[in-house]
matplotlib code that plots the C-alpha trace (Angstrom):
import matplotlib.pyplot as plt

x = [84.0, 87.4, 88.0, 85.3, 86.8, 89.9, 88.3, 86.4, 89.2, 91.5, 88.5, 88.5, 91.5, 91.8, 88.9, 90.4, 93.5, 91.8, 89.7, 93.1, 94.0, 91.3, 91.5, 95.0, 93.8, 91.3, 93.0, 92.8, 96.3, 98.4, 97.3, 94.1, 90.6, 88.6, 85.2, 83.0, 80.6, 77.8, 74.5, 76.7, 76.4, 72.8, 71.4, 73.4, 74.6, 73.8, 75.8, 79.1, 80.5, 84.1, 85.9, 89.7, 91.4, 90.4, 87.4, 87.9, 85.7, 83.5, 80.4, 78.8, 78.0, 80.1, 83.7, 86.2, 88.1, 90.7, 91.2, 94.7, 95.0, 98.2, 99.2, 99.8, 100.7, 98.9, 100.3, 98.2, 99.0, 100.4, 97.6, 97.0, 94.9, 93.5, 93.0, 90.3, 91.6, 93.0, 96.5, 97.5, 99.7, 100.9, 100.5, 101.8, 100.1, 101.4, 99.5, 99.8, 96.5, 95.1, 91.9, 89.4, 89.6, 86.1, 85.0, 85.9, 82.8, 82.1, 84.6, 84.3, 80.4, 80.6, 84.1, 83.5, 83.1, 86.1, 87.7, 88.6, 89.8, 93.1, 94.5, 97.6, 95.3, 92.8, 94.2, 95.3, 92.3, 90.5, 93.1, 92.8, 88.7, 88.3, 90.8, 92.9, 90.0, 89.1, 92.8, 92.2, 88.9, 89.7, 92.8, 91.0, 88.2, 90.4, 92.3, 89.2, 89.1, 92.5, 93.8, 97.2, 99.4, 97.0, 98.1, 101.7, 102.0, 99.3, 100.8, 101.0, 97.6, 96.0, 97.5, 96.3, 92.7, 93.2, 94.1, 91.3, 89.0, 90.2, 90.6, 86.6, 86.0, 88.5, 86.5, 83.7, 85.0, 85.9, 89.9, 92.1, 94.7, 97.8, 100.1, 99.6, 102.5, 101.5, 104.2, 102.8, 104.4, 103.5, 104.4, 107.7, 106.5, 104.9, 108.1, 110.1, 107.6, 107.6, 111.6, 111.7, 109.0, 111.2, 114.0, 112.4, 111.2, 114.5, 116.5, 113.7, 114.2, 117.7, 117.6, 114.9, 117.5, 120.1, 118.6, 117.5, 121.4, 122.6, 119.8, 121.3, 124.8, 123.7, 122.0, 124.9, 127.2, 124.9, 124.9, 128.5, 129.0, 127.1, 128.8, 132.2, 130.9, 129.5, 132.2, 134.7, 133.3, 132.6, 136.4, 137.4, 135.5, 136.5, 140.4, 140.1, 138.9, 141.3, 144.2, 143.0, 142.9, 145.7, 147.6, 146.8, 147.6, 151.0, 151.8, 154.2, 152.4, 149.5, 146.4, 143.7, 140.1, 138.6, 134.7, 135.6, 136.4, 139.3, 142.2, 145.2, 148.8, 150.7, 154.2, 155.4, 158.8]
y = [68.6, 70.0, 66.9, 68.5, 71.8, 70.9, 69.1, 71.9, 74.0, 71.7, 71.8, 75.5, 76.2, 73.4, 75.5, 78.4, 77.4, 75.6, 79.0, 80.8, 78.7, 78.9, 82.2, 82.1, 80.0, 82.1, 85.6, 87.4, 87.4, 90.6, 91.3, 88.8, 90.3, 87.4, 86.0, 84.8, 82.7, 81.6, 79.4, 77.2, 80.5, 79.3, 83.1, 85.7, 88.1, 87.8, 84.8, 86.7, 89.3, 90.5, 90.7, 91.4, 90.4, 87.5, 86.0, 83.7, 80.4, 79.6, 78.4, 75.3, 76.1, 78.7, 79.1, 81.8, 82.4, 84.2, 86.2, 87.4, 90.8, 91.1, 90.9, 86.9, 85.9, 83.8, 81.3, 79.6, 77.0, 77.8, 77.3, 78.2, 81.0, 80.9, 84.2, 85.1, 84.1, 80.5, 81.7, 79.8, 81.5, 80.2, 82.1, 81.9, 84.4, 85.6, 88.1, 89.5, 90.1, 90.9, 90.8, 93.9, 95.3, 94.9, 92.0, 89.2, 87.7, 87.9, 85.9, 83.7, 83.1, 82.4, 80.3, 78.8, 75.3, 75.7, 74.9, 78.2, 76.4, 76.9, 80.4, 78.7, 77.5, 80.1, 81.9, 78.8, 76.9, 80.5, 80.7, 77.2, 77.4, 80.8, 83.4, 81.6, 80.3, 83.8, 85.2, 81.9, 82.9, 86.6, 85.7, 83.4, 86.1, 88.7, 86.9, 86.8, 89.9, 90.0, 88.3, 86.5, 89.8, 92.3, 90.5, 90.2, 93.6, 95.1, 92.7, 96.4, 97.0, 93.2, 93.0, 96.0, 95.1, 91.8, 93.8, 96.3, 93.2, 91.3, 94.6, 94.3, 90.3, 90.5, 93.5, 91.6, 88.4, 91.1, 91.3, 93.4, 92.6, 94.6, 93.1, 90.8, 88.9, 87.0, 85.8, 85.1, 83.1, 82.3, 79.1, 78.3, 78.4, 81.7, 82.8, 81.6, 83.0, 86.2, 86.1, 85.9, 88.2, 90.8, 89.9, 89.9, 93.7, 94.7, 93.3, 95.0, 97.7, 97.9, 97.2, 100.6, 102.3, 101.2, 101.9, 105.8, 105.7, 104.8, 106.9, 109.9, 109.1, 108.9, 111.6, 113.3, 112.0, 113.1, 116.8, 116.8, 115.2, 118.4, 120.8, 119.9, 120.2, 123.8, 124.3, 123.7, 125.0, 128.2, 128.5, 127.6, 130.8, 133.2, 131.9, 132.6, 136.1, 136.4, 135.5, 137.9, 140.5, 139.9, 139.9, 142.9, 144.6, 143.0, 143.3, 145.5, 145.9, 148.0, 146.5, 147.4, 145.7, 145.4, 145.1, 141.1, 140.9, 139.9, 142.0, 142.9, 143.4, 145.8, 145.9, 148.6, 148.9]
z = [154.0, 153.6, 151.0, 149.3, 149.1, 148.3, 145.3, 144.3, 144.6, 142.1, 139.7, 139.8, 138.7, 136.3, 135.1, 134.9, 133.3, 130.3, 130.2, 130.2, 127.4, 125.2, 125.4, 123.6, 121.2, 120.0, 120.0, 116.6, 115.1, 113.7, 110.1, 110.0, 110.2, 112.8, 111.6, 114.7, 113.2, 115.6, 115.6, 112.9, 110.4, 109.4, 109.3, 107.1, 108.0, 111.7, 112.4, 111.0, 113.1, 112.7, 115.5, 117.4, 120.1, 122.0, 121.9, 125.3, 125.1, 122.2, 122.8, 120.9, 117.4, 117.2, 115.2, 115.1, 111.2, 110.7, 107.3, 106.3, 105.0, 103.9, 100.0, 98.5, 95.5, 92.9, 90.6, 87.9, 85.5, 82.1, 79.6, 75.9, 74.8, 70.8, 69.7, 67.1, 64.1, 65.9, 67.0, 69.6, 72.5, 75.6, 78.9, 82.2, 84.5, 87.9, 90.0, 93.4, 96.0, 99.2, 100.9, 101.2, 105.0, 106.2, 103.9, 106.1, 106.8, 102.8, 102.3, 105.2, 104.3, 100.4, 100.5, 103.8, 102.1, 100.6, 103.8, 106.1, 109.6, 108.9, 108.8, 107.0, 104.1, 103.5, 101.1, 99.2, 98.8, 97.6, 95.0, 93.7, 94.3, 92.9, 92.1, 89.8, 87.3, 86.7, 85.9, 83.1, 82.2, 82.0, 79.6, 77.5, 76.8, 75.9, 73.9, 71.4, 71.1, 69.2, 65.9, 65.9, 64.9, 66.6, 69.8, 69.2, 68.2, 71.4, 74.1, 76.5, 75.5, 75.8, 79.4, 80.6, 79.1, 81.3, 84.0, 84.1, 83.9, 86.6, 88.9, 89.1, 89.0, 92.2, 93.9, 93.1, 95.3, 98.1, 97.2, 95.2, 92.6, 92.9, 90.2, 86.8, 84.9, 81.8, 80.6, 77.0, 74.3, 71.0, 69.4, 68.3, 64.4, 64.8, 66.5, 63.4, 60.8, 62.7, 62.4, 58.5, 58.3, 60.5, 58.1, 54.9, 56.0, 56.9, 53.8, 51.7, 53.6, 53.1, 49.3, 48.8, 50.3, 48.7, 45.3, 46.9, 47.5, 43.9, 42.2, 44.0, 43.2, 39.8, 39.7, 41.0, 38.4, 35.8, 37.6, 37.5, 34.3, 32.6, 35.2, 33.8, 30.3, 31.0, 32.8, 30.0, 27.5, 29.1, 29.7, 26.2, 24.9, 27.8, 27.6, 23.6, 24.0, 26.8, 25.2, 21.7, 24.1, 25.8, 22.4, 21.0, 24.4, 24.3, 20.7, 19.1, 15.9, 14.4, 14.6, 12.7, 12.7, 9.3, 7.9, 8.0, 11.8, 11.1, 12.7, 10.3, 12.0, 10.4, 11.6, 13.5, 11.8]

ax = plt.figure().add_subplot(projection="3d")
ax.plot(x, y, z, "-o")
ax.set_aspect("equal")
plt.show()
């Protein structure tokens, strides 16, 4: 009998310490929203409930996810976008994401075969799965909707349309984008073409003003050219009737004006 007990004992608090340690194992951590998914999620949304804390034992059938809610970033692969006239650009998107507070058992229930079990992963295999396809998607539709110059010259405007776009695709998959990169690139012809057509506007640039430069200095030499001639000639009169003036002043003779305008000196003596 006391074998017995003794044995029941040991069995109790084997008991209790696996209890005790599934209890740790399925504690809700910092930052993650917990998913207890029960009867093998086959009713929705009944079978999802979120939860915190610990959860203790979990009972057959049942399974505990956990959802991070802090920001990730996102990483797609470079691809090439065509825009509407058949520009072809190269762009290498980054963005930056989190989870919506409250929409853990969304995302639990339409990604779960995506692989959830791991905490470490979720986020991961929901990029590669879902997020990151429509970032491409997003890009490769917008770029459509601009020719090859449009683009390069409305690159603030075409990310922002991107943006604005994927801002309710994301919200629609219950997460948020905070931030998006695109790091586009047109091809290294276009690059070059756009370089001499820079150029070429410049150097034309710089010859129409060169010409407005010499047609004003010519037209200046042309002002002053007729200045001078006014201005001599006006002085060649006014220093003649000066210097009459100044002779009869001066002079020691008679002077009488005659009918002809012509002045006769008679001498004083």
């Amino acid at each position: 009998m006391k074998q017995f007990k003794s044995i029941s004992f040991l069995l109790a608090i084997i008991s209790l310490m696996a209890t005790s340690g599934c209890t740790g194992c399925n504690r809700v951590n910092l930052n993650y929203e917990g998913v207890l998914v029960s009867n093998y999620g086959r009713s929705w949304p009944e079978d999802f409930k979120v939860v915190s804390g610990s959860q203790g034992l979990l009972s057959h059938g049942t399974d505990l996810y956990q959802v991070p809610m802090f920001e990730s970033q996102g990483d797609p692969a470079a691809i090439e976008l065509t825009a509407r006239d058949a520009g072809v650009f190269t762009v290498d998107p980054g963005y930056t994401y989190q989870a919506i507070r409250g929409k853990g058992k969304d995302i639990v229930y339409h990604y779960k075969h995506l692989g959830l079990t791991d905490e470490n992963t979720i986020l991961d295999n929901i990029e590669s799965g879902i997020l990151n396809k429509i970032v491409i998607d997003s890009y490769r539709e917008e770029a459509r909707n601009f020719t090859t110059d449009s683009l390069m010259n409305n690159l603030n405007k075409f990310e922002k349309n991107v943006f604005d776009t994927l801002k309710h695709k994301f919200e629609a998959k219950y997460f948020t984008i905070n931030t998006l990169t695109s790091g586009l690139k047109p091809p290294a012809s276009m690059s070059e073409a756009i370089e001499r057509r820079n150029n070429a506007k410049q150097q034309a640039e710089q010859v129409k003003n060169e010409l407005e430069v010499s047609k004003m200095n010519l037209e200046k030499a042309k002002i002053d050219a007729e200045t001078n001639k006014a201005r001599t000639e006006g002085l060649s009169e006014k220093n003649l009737t000066e210097k009459w003036i100044e002779a009869i002043r001066t002079t020691q003779n008679r002077v009488i004006i005659t009918d002809g305008k012509t002045p006769v000196i008679l001498s004083g003596n």
